[in-house]
VEXLUMNU-386788 format. One record per atom (N, C-alpha, C): residue number from 1; y, z, x; atom name. Coordinates in Angstrom, 3 decimals, padded with zeros to 6 digits. Layout:
N
dose k = NUM | y = Y | z = Z | x = X | a = CA
...
This chain:
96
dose k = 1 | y = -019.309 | z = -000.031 | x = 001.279 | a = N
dose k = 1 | y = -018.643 | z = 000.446 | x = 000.079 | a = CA
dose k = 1 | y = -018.439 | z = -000.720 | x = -000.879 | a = C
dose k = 2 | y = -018.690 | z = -000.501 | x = -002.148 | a = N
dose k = 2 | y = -018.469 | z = -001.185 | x = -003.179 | a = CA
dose k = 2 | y = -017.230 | z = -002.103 | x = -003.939 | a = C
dose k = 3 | y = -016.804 | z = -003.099 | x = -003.400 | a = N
dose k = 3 | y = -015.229 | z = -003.237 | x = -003.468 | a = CA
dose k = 3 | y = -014.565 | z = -002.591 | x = -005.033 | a = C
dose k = 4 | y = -015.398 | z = -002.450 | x = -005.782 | a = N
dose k = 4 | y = -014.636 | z = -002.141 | x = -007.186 | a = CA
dose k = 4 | y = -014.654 | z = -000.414 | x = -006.940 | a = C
dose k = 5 | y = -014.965 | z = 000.242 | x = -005.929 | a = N
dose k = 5 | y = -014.630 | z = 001.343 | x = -005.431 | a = CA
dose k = 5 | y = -013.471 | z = 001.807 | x = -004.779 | a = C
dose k = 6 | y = -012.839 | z = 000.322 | x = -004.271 | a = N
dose k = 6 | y = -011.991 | z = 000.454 | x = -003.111 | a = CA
dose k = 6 | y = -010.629 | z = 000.059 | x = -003.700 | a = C
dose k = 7 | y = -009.772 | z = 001.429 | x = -003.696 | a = N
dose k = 7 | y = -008.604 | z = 001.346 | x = -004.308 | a = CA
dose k = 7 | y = -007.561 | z = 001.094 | x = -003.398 | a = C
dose k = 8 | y = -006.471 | z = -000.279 | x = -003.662 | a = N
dose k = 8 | y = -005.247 | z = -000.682 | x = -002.991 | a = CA
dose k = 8 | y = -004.324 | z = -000.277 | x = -003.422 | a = C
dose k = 9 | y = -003.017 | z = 000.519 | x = -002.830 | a = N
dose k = 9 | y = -002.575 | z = 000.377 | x = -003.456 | a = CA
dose k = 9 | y = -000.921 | z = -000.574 | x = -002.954 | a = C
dose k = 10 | y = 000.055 | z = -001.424 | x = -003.755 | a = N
dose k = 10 | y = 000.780 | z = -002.427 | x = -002.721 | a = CA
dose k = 10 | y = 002.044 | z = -001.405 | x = -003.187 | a = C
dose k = 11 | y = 002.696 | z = -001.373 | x = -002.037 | a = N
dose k = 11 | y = 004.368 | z = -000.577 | x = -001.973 | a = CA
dose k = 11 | y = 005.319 | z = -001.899 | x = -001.966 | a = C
dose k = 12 | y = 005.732 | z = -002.262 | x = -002.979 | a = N
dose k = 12 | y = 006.688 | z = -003.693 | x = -002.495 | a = CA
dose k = 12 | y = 008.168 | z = -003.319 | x = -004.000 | a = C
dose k = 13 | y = 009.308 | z = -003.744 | x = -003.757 | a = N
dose k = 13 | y = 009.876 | z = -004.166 | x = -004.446 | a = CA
dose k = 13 | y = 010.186 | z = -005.424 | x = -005.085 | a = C
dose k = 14 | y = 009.539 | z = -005.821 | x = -004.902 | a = N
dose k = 14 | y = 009.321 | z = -007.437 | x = -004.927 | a = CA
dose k = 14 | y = 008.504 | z = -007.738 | x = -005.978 | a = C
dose k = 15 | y = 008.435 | z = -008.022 | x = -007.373 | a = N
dose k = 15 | y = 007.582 | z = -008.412 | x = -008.381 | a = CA
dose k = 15 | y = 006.734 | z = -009.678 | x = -007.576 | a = C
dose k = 16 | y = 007.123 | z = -010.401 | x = -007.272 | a = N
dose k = 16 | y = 006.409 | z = -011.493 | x = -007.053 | a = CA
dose k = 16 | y = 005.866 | z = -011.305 | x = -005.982 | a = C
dose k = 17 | y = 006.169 | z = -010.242 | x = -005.020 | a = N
dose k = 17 | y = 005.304 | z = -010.329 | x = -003.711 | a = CA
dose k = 17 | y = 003.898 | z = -009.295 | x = -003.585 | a = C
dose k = 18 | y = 004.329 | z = -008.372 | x = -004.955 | a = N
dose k = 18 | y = 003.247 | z = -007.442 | x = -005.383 | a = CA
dose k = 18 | y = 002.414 | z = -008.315 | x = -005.868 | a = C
dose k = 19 | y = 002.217 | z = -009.478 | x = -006.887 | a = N
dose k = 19 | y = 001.575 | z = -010.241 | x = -007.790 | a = CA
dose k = 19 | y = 000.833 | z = -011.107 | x = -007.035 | a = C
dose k = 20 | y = 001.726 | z = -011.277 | x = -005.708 | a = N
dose k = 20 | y = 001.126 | z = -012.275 | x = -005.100 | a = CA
dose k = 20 | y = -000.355 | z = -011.715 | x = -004.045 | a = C
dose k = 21 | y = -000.160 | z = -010.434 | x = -004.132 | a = N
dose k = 21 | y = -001.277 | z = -009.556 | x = -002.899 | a = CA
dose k = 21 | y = -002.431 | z = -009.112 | x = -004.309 | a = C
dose k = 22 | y = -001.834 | z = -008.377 | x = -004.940 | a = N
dose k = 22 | y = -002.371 | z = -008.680 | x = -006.059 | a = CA
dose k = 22 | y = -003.576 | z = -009.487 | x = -006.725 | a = C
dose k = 23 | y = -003.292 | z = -010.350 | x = -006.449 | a = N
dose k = 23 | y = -003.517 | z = -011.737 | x = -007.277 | a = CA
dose k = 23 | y = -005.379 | z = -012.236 | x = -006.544 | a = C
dose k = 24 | y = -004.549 | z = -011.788 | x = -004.938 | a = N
dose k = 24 | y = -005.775 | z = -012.302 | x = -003.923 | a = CA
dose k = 24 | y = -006.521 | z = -011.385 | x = -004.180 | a = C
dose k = 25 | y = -006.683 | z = -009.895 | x = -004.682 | a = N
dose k = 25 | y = -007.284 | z = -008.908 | x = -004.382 | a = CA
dose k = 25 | y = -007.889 | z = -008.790 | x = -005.457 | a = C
dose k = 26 | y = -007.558 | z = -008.549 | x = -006.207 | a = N
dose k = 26 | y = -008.018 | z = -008.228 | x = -007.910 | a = CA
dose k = 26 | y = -009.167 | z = -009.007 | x = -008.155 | a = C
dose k = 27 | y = -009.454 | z = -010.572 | x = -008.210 | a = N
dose k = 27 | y = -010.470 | z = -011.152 | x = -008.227 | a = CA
dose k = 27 | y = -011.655 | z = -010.868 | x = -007.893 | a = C
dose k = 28 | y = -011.366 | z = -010.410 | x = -006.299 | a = N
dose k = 28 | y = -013.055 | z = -009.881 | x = -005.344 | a = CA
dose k = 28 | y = -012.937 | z = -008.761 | x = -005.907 | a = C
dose k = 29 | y = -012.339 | z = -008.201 | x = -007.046 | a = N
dose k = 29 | y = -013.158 | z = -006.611 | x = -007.668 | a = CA
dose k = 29 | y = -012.354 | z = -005.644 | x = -006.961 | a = C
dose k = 30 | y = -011.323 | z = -005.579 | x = -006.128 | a = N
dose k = 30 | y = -010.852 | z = -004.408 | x = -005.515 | a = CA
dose k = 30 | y = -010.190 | z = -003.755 | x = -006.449 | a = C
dose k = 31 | y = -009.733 | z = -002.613 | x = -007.266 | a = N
dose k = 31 | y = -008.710 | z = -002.179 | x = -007.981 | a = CA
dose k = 31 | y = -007.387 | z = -002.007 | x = -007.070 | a = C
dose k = 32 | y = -006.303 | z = -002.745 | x = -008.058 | a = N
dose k = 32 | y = -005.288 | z = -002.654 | x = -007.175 | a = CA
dose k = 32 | y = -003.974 | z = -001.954 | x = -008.265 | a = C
dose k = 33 | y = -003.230 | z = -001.291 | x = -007.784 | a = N
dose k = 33 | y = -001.814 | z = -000.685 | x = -008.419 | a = CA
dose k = 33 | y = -000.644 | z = -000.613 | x = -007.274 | a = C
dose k = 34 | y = 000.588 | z = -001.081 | x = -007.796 | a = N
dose k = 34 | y = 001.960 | z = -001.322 | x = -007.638 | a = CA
dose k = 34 | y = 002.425 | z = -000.429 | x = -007.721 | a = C
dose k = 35 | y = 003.325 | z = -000.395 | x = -006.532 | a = N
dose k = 35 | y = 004.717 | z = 000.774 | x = -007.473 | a = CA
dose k = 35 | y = 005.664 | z = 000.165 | x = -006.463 | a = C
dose k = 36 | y = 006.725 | z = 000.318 | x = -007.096 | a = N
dose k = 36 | y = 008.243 | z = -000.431 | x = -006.873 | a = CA
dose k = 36 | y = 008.809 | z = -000.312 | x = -005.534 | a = C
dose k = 37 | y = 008.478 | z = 001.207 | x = -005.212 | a = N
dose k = 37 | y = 009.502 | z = 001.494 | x = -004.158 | a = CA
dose k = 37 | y = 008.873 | z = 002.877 | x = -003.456 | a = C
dose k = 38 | y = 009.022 | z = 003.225 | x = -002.401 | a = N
dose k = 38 | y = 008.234 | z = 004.611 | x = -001.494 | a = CA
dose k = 38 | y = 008.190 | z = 005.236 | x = -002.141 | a = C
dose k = 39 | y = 009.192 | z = 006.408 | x = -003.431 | a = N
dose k = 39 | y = 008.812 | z = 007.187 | x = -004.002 | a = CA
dose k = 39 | y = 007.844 | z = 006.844 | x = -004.951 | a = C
dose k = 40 | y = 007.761 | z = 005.614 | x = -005.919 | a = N
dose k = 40 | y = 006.635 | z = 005.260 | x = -006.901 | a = CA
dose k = 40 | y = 005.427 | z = 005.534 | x = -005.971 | a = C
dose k = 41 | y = 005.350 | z = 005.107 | x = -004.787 | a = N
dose k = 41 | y = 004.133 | z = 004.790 | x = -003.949 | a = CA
dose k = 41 | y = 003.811 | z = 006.041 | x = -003.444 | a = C
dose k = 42 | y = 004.648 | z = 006.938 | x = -002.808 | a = N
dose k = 42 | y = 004.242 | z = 008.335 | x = -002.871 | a = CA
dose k = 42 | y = 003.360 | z = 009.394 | x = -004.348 | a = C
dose k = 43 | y = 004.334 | z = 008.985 | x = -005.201 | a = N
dose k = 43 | y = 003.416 | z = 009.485 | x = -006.406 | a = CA
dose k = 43 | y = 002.234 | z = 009.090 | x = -007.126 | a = C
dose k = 44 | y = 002.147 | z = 007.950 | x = -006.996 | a = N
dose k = 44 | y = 000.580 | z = 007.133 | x = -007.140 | a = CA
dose k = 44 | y = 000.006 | z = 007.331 | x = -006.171 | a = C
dose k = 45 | y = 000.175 | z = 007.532 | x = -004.492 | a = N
dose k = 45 | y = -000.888 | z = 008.169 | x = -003.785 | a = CA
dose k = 45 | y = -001.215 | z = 009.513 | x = -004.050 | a = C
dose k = 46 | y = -000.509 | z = 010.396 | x = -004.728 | a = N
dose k = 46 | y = -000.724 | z = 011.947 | x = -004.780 | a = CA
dose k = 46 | y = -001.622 | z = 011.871 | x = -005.854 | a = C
dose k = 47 | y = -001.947 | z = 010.841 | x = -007.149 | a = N
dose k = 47 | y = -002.633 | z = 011.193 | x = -008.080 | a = CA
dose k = 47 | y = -003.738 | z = 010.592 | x = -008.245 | a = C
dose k = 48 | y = -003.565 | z = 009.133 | x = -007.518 | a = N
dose k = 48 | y = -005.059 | z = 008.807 | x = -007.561 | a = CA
dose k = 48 | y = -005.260 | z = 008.057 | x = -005.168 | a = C
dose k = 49 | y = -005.753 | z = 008.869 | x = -004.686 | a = N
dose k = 49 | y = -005.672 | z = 008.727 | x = -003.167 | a = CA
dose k = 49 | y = -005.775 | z = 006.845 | x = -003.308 | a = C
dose k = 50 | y = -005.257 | z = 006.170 | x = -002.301 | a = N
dose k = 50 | y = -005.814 | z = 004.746 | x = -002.016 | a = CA
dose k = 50 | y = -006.817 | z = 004.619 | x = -000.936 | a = C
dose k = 51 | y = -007.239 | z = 003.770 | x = -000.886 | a = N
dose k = 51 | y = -007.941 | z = 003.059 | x = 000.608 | a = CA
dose k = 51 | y = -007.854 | z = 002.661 | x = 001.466 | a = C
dose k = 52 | y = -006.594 | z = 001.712 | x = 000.654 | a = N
dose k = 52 | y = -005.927 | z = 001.096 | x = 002.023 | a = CA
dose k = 52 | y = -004.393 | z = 000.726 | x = 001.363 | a = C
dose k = 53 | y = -003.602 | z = 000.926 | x = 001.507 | a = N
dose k = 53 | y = -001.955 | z = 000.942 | x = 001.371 | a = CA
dose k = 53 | y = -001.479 | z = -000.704 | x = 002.286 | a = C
dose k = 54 | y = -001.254 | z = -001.004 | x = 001.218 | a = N
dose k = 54 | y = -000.126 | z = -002.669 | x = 001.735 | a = CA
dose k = 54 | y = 001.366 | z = -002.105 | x = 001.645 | a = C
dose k = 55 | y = 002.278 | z = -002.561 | x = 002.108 | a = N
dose k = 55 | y = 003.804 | z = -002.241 | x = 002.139 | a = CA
dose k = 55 | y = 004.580 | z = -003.291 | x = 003.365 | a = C
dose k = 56 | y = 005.537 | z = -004.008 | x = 002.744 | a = N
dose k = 56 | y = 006.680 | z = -004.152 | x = 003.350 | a = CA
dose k = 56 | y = 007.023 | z = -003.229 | x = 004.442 | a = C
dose k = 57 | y = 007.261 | z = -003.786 | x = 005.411 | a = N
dose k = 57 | y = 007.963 | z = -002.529 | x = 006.974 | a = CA
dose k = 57 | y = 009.568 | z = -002.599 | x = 006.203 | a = C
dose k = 58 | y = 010.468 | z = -003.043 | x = 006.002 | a = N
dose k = 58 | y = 011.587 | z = -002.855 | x = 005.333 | a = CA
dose k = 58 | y = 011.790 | z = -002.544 | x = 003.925 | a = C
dose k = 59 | y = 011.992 | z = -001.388 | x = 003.434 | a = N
dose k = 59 | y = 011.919 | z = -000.855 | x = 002.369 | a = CA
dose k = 59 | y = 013.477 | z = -000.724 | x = 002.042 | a = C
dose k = 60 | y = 013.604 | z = -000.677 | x = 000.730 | a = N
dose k = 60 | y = 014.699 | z = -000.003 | x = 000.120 | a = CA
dose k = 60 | y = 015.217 | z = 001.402 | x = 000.240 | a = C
dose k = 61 | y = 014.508 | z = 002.050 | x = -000.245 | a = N
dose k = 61 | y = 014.852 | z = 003.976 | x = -000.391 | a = CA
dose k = 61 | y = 013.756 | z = 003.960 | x = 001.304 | a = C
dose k = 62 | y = 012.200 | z = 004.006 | x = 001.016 | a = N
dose k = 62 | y = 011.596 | z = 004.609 | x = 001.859 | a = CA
dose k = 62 | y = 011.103 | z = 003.369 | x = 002.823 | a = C
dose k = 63 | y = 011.183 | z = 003.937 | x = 004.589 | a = N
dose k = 63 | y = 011.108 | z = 002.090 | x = 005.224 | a = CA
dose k = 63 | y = 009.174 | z = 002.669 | x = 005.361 | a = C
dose k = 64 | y = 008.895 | z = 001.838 | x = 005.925 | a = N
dose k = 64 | y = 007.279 | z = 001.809 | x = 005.682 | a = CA
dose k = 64 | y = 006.850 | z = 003.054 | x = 007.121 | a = C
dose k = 65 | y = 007.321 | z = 002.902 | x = 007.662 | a = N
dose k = 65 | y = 007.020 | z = 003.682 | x = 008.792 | a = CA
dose k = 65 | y = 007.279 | z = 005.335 | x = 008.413 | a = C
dose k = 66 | y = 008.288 | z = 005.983 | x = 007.720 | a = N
dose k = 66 | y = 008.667 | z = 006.963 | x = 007.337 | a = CA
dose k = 66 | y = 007.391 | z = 007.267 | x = 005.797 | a = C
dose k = 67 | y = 007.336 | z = 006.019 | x = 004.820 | a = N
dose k = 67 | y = 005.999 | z = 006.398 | x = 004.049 | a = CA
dose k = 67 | y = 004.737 | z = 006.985 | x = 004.986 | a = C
dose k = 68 | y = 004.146 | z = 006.264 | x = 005.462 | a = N
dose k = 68 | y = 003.208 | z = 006.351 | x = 006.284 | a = CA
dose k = 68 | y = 003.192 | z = 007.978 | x = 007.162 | a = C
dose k = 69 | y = 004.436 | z = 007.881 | x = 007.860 | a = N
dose k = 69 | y = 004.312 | z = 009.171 | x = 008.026 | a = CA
dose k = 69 | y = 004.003 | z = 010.021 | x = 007.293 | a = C
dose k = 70 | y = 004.746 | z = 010.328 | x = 006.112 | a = N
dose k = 70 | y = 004.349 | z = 011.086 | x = 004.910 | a = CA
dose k = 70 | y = 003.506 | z = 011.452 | x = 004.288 | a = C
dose k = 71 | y = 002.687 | z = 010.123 | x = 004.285 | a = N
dose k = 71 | y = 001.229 | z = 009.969 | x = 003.976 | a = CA
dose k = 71 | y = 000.641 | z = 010.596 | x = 004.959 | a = C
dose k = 72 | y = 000.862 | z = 010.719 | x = 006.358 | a = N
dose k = 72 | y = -000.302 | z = 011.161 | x = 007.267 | a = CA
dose k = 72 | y = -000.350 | z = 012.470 | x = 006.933 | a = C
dose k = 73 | y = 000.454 | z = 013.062 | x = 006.528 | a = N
dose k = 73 | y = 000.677 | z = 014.880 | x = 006.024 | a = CA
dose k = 73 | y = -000.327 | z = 015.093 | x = 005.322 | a = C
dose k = 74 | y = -000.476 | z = 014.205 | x = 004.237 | a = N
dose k = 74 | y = -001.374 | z = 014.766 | x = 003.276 | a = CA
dose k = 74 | y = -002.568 | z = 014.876 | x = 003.367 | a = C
dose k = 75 | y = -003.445 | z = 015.839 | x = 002.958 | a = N
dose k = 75 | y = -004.603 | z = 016.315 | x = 002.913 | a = CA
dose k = 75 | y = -004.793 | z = 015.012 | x = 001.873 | a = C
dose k = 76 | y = -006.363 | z = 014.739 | x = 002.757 | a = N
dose k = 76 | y = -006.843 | z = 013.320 | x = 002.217 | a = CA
dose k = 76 | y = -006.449 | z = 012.090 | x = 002.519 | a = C
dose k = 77 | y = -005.571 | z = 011.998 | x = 003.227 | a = N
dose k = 77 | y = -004.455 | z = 010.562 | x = 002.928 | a = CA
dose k = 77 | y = -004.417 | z = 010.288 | x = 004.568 | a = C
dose k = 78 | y = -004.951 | z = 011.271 | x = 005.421 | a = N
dose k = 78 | y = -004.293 | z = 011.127 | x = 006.785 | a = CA
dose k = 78 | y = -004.652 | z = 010.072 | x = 007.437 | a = C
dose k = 79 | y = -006.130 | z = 009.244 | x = 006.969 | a = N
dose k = 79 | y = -006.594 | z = 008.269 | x = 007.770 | a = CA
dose k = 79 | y = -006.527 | z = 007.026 | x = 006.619 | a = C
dose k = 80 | y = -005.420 | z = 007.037 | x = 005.775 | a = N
dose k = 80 | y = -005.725 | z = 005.784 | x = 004.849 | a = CA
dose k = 80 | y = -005.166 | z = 004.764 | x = 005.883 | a = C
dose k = 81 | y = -005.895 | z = 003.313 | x = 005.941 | a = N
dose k = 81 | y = -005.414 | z = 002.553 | x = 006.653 | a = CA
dose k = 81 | y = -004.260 | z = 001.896 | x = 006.135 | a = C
dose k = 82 | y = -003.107 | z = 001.131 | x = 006.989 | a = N
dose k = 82 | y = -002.169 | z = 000.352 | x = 006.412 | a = CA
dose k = 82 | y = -001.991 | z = -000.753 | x = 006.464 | a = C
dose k = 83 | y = -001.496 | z = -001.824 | x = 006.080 | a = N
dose k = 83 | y = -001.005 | z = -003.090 | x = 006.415 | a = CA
dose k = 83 | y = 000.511 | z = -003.500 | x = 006.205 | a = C
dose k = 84 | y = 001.415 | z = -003.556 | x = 007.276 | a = N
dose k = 84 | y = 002.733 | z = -003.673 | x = 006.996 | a = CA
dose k = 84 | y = 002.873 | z = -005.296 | x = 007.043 | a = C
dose k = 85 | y = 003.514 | z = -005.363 | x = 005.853 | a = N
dose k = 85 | y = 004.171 | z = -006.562 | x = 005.661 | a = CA
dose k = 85 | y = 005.548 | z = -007.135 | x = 006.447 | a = C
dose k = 86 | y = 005.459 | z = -007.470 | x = 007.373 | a = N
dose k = 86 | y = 006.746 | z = -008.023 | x = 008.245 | a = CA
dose k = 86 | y = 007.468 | z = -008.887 | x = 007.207 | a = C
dose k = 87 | y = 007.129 | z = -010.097 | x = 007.145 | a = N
dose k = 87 | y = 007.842 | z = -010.721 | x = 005.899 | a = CA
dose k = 87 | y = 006.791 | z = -011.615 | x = 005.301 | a = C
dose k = 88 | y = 007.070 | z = -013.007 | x = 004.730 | a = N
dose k = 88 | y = 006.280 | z = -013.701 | x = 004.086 | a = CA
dose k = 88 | y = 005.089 | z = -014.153 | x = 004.706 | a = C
dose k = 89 | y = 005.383 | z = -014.517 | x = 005.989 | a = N
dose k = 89 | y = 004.590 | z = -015.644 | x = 006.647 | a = CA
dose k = 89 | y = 003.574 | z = -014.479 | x = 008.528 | a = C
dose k = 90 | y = 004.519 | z = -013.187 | x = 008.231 | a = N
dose k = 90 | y = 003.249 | z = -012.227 | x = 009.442 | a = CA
dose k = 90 | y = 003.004 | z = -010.925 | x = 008.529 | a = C
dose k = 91 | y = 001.792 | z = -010.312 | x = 009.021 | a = N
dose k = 91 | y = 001.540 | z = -009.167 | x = 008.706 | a = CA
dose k = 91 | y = 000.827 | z = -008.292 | x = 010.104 | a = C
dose k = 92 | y = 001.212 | z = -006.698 | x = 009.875 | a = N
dose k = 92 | y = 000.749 | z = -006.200 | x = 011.046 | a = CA
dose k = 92 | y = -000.678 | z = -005.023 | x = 010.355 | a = C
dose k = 93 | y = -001.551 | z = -005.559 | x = 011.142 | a = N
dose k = 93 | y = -002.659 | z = -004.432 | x = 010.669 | a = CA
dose k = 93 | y = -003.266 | z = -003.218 | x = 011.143 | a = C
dose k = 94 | y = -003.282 | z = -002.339 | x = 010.603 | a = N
dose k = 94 | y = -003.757 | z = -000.802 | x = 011.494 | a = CA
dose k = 94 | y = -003.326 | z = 000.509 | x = 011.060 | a = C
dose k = 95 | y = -004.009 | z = 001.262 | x = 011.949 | a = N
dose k = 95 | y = -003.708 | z = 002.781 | x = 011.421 | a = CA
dose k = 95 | y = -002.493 | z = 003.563 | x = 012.334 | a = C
dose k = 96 | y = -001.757 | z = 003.481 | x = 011.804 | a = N
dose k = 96 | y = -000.345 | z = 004.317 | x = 012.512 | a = CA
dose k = 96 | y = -000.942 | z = 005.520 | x = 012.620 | a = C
């Protein structure tokens, strides 16, 4: 697949920690979009599907494990892969 095909999208509240995933991704051509918090990230997956979903495991409103679930509901969305962000320095990779 074509990386400028392959849509990310990052779940973070964190300006700078979105910018920073961001930042790495955007270059190699991936399209990437933000949203603030589980519900932003719920509604940007309903309108344009992602590929692969980045997110923080500790969320504000929605924790990453409860998104994900959510996401598995949806028609289309059930096998998007994830990457939970533990904190700065681990990340966990896979399909819940």
């Amino acid at each position: 697949m074509d990386r400028a095909a392959i849509r990310v999208l990052v779940v973070d509240d964190d300006p700078w920690s979105q910018q920073v995933v961001a930042s790495q991704l955007a270059p190699s051509g991936f399209r990437v979009g933000c949203a603030a918090d589980g519900w932003e990230g719920l509604s940007l997956a309903g309108r344009a599907a992602p590929d692969l979903l980045v997110t923080e495991v500790r969320r504000p409103t929605i924790d990453a494990w409860s998104l994900a679930e959510e996401l598995r509901g949806w028609a289309g969305l059930a096998k998007v892969p994830f990457i939970f962000v533990v904190d700065e320095r681990s990340i966990s990779i896979g399909n819940t």
